[in-house]
C-alpha positions as CSV (number, residue, x, y, z in Angstrom):
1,X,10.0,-26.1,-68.8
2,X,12.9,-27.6,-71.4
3,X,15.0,-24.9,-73.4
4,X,13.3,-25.6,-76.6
5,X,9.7,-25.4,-75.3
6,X,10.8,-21.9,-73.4
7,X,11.9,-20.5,-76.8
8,X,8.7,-21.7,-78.4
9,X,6.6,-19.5,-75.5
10,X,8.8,-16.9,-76.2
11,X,8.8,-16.4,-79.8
12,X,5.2,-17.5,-80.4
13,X,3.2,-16.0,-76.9
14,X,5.5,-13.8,-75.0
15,X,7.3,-11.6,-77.8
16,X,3.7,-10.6,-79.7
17,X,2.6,-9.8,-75.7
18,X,5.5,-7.9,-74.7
19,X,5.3,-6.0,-78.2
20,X,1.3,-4.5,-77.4
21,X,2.3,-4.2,-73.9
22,X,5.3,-1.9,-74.9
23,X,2.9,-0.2,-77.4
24,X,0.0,0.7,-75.0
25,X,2.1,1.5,-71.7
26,X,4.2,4.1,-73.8
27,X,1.1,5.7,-75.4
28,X,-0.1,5.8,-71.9
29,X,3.2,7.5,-70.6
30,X,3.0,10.1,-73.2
31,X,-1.0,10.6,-73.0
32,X,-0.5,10.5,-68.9
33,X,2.5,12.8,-68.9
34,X,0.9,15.3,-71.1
35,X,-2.5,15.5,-69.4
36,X,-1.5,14.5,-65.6
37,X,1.9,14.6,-64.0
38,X,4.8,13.4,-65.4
39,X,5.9,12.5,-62.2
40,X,3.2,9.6,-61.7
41,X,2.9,8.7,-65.4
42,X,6.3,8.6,-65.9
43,X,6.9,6.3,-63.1
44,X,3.8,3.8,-62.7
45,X,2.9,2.7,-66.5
46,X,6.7,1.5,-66.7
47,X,6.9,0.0,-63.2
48,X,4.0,-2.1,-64.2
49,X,5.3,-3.0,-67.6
50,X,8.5,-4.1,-66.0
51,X,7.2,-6.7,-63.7
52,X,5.3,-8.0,-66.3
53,X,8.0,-8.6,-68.7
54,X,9.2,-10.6,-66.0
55,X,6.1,-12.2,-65.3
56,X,5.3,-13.5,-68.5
57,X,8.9,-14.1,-69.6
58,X,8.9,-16.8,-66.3
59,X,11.8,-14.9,-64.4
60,X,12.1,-15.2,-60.9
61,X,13.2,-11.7,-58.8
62,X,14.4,-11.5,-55.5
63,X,14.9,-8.2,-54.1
64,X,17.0,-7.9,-50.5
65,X,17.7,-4.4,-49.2
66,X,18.0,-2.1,-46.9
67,X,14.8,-0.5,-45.9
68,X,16.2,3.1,-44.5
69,X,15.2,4.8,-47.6
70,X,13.0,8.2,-47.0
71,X,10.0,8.9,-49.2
72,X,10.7,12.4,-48.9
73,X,14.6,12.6,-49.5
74,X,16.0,12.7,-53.0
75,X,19.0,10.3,-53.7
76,X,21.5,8.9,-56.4
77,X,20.8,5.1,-56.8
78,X,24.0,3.6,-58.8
79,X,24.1,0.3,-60.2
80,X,26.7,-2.2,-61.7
81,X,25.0,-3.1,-65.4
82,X,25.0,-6.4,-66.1
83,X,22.8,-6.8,-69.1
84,X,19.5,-5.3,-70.9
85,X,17.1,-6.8,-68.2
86,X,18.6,-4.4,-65.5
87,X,16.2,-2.1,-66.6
88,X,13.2,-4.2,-66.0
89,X,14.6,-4.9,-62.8
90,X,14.9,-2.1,-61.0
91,X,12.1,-0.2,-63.0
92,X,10.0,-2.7,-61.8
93,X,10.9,-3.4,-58.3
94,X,13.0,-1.0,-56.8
95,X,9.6,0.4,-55.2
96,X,11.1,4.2,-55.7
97,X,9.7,6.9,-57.9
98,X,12.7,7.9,-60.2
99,X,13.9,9.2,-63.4
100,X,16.6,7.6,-65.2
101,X,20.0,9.2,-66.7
102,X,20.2,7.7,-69.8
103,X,21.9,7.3,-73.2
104,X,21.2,9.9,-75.8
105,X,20.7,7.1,-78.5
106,X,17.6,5.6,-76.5
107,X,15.5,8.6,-77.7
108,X,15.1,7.0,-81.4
109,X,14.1,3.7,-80.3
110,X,10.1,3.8,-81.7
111,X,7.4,4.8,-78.8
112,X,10.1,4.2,-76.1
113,X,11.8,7.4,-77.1
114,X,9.0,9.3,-77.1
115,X,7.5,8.0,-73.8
116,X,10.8,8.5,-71.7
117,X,11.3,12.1,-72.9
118,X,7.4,13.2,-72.0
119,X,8.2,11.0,-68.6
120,X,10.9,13.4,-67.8
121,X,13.6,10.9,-67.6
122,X,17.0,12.7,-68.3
123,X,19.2,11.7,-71.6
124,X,23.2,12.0,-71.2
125,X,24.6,14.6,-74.3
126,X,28.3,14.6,-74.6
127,X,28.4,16.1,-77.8
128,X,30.0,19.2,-76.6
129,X,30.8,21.0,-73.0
130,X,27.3,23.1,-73.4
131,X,25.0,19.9,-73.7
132,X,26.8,18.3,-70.8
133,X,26.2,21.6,-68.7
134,X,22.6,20.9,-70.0
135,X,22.2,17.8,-69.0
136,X,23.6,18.4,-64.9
137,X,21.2,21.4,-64.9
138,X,18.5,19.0,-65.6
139,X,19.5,16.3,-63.1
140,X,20.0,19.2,-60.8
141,X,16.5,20.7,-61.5
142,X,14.9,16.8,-61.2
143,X,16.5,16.0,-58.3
144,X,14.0,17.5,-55.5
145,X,10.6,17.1,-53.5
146,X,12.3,13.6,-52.9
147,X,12.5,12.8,-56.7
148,X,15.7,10.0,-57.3
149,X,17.8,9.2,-59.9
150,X,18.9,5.8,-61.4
151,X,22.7,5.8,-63.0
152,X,24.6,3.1,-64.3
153,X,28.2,4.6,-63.7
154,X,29.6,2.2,-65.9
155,X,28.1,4.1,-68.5
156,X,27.2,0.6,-70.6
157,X,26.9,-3.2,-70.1
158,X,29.2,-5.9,-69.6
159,X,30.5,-7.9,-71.7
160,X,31.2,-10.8,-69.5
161,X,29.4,-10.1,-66.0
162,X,32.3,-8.2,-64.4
163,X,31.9,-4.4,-64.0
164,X,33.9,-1.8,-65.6
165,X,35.0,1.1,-64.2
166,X,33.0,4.1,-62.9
167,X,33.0,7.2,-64.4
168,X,32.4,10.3,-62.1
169,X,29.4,12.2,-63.3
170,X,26.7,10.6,-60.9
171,X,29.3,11.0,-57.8
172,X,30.2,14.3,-58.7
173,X,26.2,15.7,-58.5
174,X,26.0,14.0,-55.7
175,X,28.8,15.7,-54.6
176,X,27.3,18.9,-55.5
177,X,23.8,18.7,-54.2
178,X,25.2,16.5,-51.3
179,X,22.7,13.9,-51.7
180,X,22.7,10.3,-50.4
181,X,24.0,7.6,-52.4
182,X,22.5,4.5,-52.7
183,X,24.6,1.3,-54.6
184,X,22.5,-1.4,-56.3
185,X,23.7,-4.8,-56.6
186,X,22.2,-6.5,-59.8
187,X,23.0,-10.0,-60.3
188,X,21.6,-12.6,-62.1
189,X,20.3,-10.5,-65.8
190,X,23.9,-11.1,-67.3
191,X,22.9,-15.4,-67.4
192,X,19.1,-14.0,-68.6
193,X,20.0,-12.1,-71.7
194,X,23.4,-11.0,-72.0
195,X,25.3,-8.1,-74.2
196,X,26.1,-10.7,-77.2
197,X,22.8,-11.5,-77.3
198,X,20.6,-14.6,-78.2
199,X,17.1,-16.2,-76.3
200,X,16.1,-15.0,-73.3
201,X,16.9,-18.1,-70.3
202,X,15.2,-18.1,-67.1
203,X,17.1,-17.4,-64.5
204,X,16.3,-16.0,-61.0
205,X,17.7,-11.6,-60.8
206,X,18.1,-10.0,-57.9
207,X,18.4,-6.6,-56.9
208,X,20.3,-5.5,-53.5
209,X,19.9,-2.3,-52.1
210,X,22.7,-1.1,-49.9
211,X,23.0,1.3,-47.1
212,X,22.9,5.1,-48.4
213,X,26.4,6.7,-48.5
214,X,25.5,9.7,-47.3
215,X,28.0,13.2,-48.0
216,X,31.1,13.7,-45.2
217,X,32.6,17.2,-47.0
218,X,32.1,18.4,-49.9
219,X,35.0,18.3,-52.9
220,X,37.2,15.8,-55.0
221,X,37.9,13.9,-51.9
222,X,34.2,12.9,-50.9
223,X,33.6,12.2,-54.6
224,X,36.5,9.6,-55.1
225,X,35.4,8.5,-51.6
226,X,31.8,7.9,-52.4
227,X,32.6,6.4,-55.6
228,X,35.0,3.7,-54.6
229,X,32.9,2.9,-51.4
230,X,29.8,2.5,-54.3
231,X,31.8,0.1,-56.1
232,X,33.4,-2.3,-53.7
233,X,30.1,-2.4,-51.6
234,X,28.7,-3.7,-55.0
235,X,31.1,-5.9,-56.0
236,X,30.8,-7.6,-52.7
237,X,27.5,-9.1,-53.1
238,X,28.1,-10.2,-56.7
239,X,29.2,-14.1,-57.2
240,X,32.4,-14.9,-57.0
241,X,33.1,-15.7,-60.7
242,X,31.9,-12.2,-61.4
243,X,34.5,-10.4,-58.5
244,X,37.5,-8.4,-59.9
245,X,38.3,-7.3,-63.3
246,X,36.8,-8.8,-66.5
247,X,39.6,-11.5,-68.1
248,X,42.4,-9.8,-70.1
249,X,41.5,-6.6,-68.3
């Protein structure tokens, strides 16, 4: 399909598509949540609206990974963020029931807001010492019966497909719960749609799960070691032209 004809489908077919089909699946999040358990409405309704974004947008996945991952333990999946269709991406095909850690803003965005707070899915306050205390007392509390938790440690996406530095708040509850660890390799969303924006391109994504870094001690020591075992193990199964610090950095 030429570039022309793809934005064509996508303005005229896909975008009106994907608009209903956000609609409806967070109306059924919040209905769901509110009636059944958040845990299964808050997970299913968006893994299904994920793959179909794909789907209809025409974007091959590929998902490689380890397959040592316990139904019944909890962990700390970390990912490098490489552009807005990471969340697609691992929402749809991570095959793990999850809650994200996200950005406070994401609460206004119309219907979305409103569905990922009745899902249960945590949003990151730093607007004082108090709401970040809030916000690791509800990771803490979601974090059990084998419930995960997706963090971009990066804390926003790239501007040119290299990843930024890590900040420490997803290592340092794991640190404290002494949970697993598991790094996610996302490559591929950065050439689909990146931070500056513009059409959608199809190009193939692909998700990587890695081994789990599982706890040694406990302290500032296994943090920083967890951290920077996260993000070289990452790095490592990116592309080259995406290895190392961004340009100018």
């Amino acid at each position: 399909m030429g570039t022309i004809v793809y934005r064509i489908y996508q303005i005229c077919i896909a975008l009106p598509i994907l608009l209903v089909l956000t609609i409806l699946t967070a109306l059924v999040t919040i209905a769901g949540s509110f009636i059944g358990s958040p845990s299964f409405w808050g997970y299913y309704p968006g893994k299904i609206w994920s793959q179909l974004i794909c789907y209809i947008l025409l974007i091959p996945v590929k998902v490689n990974g380890h397959c040592d991952i316990h139904r019944k333990t909890s962990y700390i999946f970390v990912a490098n963020h490489q552009g807005a269709f990471d969340i697609f991406l691992i929402y749809g095909f991570l095959g793990r029931n999850f809650k994200w850690m996200m950005k406070k803003s994401l609460r206004s965005i119309p219907f979305v807001g409103k569905a990922c707070e009745a899902a249960g899915h945590i949003f990151v306050d730093k607007s004082g010492p108090k709401k970040v205390q809030e916000t690791i007392e509800r990771a803490r509390h979601t974090l059990k019966d084998g419930m995960s938790l997706v963090v971009f440690p990066e804390g926003r996406r790239t501007f040119t497909g290299h990843m930024g530095d890590f900040k420490k708040g997803a290592f340092q509850l794991a640190d404290d719960l002494q949970l697993p660890v598991v790094p996610l390799s996302i490559n591929g969303s950065f050439e689909v749609l990146p931070r500056t924006g513009g059409f959608v391109k199809r190009r193939r994504m692909s998700l990587t799960l890695h081994e789990p870094i599982f706890p040694q001690t406990q302290g500032p020591e296994n943090m920083k070691s967890t951290m920077e075992k996260a993000y070289t193990v990452i790095q490592e199964s990116l592309p080259e032209k995406y290895k190392g610090k961004a340009p100018g950095k």
